[in-house]
N, C-alpha and C positions, 0 to 999 in steps of 0.2 A: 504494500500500500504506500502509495505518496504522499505526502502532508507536503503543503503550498505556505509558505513561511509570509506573513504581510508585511508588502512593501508596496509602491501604489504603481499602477501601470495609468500612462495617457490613453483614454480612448479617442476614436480618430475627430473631425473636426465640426461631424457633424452633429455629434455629441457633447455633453459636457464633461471638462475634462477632471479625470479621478485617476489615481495611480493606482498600480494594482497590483499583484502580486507577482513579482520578479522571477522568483526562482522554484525551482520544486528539488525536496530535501527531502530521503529517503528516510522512513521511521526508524529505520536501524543508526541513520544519521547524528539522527539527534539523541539517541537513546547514549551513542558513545561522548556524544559532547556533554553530557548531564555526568559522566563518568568520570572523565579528564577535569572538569573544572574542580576547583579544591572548592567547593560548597560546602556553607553547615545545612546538613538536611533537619529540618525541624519541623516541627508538628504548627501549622499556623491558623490563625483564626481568621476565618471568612465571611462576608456580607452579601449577601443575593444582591444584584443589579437588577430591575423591572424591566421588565421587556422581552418577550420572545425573540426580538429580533434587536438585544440592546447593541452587541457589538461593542462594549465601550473602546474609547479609542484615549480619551486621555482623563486625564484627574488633578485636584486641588483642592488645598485647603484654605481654612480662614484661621486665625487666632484662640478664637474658642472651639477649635477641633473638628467643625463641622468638615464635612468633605464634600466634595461637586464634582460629579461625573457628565463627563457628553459622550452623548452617542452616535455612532453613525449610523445604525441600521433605523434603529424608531425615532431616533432625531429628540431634539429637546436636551436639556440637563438635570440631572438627581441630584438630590440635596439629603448626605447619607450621616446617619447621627450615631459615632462607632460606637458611641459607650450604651445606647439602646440599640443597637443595630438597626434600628427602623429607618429606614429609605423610603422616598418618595417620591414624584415628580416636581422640581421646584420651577425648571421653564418648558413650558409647553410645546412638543414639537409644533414647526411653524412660526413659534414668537417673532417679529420683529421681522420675518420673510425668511426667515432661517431653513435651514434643509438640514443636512448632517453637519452630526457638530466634531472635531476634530479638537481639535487645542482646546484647554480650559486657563486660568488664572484670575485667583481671587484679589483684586487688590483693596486692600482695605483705603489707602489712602483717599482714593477716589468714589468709595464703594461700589466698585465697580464691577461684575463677573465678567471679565472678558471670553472671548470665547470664537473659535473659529468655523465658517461655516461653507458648507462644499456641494451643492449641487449634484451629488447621487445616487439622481431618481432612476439612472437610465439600470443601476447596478440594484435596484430593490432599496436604495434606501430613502429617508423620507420623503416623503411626495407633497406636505400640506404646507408646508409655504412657497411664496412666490417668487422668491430671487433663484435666476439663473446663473450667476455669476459668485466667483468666491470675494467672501466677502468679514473682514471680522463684524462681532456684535457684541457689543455694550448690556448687560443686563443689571440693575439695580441688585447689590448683593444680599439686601433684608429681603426685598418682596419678589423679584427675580422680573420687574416688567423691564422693557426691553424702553431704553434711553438712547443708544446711539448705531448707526449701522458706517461701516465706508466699506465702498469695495477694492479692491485690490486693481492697481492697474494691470493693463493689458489684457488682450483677449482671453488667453489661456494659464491664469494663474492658480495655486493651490495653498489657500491658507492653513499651516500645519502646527505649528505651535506659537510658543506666548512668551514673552518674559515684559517686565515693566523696571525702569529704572527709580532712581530715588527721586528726581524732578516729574514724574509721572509719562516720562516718555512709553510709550510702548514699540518691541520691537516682535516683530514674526518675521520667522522663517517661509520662503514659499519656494515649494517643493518640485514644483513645476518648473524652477527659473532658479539661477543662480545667485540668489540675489536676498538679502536678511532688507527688511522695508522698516522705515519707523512711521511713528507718527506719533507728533508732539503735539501736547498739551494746546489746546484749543484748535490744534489744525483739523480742517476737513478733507485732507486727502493724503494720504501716502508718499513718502519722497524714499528713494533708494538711501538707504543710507552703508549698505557696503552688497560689491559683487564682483566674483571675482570666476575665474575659468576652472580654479580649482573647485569648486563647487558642482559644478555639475559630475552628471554619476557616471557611470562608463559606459551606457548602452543610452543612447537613443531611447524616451518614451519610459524610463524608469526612475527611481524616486531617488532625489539628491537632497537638500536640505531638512532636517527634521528636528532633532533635538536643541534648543538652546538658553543661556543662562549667562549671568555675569558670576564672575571669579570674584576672591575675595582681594585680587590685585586691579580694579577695577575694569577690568577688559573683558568683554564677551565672545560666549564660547563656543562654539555652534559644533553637531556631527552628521554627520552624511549618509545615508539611511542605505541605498544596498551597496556603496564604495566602504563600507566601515570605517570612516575617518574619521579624527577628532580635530579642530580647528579653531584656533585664537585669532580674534581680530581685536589688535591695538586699539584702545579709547581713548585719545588725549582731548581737553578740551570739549567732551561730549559729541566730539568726530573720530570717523573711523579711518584708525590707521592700516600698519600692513596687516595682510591674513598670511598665516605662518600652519603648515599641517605641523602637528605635533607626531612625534614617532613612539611610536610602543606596542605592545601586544594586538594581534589580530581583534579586531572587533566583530561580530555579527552579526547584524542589524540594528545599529546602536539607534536606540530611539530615543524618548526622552534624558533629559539631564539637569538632574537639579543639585543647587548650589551645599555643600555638606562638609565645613569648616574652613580652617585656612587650605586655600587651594586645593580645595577636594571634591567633587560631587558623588551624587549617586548618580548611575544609571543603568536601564535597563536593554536588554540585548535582546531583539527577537526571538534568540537562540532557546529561550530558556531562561534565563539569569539576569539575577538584580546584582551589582556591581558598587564596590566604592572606586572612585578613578582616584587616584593622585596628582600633581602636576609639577614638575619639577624642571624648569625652563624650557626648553623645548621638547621635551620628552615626559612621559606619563608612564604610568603602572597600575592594574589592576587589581582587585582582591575581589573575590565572587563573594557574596554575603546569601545569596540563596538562589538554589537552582531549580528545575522542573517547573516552571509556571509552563503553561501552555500558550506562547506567542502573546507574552506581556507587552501593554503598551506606552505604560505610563507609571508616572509615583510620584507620591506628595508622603514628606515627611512631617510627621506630628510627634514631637518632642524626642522619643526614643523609640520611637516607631515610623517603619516606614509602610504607607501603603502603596499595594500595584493593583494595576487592572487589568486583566486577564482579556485580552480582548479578542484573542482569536479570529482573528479579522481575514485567515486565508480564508477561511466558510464565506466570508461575504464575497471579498472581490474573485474568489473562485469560481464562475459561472459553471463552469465544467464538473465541477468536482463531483464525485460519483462517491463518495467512500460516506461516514458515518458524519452524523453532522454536529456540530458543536454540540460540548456537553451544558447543560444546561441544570439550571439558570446560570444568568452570567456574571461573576463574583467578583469583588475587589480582596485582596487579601493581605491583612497585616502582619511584618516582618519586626522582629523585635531587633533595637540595635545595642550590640554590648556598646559594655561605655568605652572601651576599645576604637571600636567603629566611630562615635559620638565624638572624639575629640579631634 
């Protein structure tokens, strides 16, 4: 049997464009990389996602612990409460013209749940709002109604993930294009604010930019979704300077990345595995923190816990797939961090 690892493919032109699943990786494949990784295997506690067709694709938290899931397949965002384990719908698929939701990030300062939103319908996923174009959305972070929409330029763009600075800039990655976008604090439209050739992926029509996050040396950090790269672009002055690949351990679909002491993040690997990275000038090193999730996509850390979301997302952009279908229901799962890890 084959398992389809999610990465996002282009559909052609006359469709709206969704990346989709790059590669196909033999079950024996992956059985050996859960082997080779020095994982602690631990018994973890997990949350049901709603939705037959949730698909979560990424995740966030707020201060007082709550967490916010978006989905691709049924669209909208969860608003999940880990100390009752009770989840909900907190934005409505459709709010605000919304389709699938990709990137999440809670910013308090602004009260703002950002959130990224993708056009598809043509792949089964939400159908009940009206924008055809990728676009972020602003959702009020107490009541979740929806305060702001821009869309991303250009014809065929992919809004993928989130980060926010301390002056309330926001930056995404688009995944479609070479190219991390900001858009600052009262602007209404998007300006490139770094893109570079290294960014795109090595095949024509598959997914390049995806996870990113600022460092505790104030530079942002972005990784390359089926190239496995990890990549610094210099901030001085709140402008970006060089983009530099960092060298270290193979990566496998490095997705999400979030920020986890002095120059450390977590992140998670299609592969399987949540990850601490380190950073040590131009070069990085690894330490697996927990293996075996089933094509994790995301993680939001709450104090000494990290959550992921399991998002299994070959079942989606696999139109073909023949084999057994995601197991269900579809769960976020909390990873406990020694205090080892924590510092």
């Amino acid at each position: 049997m084959r398992l389809q690892l999610a990465s996002y493919l282009m559909l052609s032109l006359t469709l709206p464009i969704a990346l989709g699943v790059a590669q196909g990786v033999d079950h024996a494949a992956l059985v050996v990389l859960s082997f080779i990784v020095p994982a602690t295997i631990q018994k973890v506690e997990s949350i049901a996602v709603p939705g037959t067709k949730a698909f979560p694709e990424s995740i966030t938290s707020s201060s007082d612990g709550a967490l916010f899931v978006g989905r691709v397949g049924d669209g909208g965002i969860v608003r999940v409460e880990p100390r009752t384990g009770e989840s909900a719908v907190f934005v409505q698929p459709g709010a605000a013209g919304s389709r699938s939701i990709l990137g999440v990030f809670a910013d308090e300062a602004s009260n703002t749940l950002w959130a990224c939103s993708n056009d598809l319908s043509a792949l089964g996923g939400a159908a009940t709002g009206r924008d055809t174009a990728s676009a972020l959305k602003g959702f009020d972070l107490k009541t979740g109604v929806g305060k702001r929409s821009v869309s991303l330029p250009g014809p065929h763009a992919y809004c993928n993930d989130i980060t926010v600075d301390s002056k309330g800039s926001v930056y995404i990655t688009d995944s479609a294009n070479p190219t991390v976008l900001l858009l600052s604090p009262g602007a209404t439209a998007f300006e490139v604010f770094s893109s570079s050739q290294q960014f795109l992926p090595p095949r024509k029509e598959s997914a390049g930019l995806d996870g990113i996050a600022f460092g505790s040396d104030g530079n942002l950090y972005v990784t390359t979704y089926v190239a496995g790269e990890l990549f610094r672009i210099d901030v001085k002055r709140g402008k970006a300077g060089r983009v530099t690949k960092l060298h270290g351990p193979s990566l496998t679909f490095p997705d999400a990345l979030r920020p986890f002491g002095e120059m450390s993040f977590l992140l998670v690997e299609g592969a399987g595995t949540l990850d601490r990275v380190d950073i040590e000038g131009d070069e990085f090193k690894t330490a697996s923190i927990h293996a075996g999730f089933r094509q994790p996509t995301s993680l939001t850390r709450v104090d000494s816990t990290a959550w992921v979301s399991e998002g299994q997302l070959g079942f989606f952009f696999d139109r073909t797939h023949n084999g057994p279908p995601p197991s269900l229901p579809f769960r976020i799962y909390a990873v406990s961090l020694s205090k080892g890890q924590t510092q």
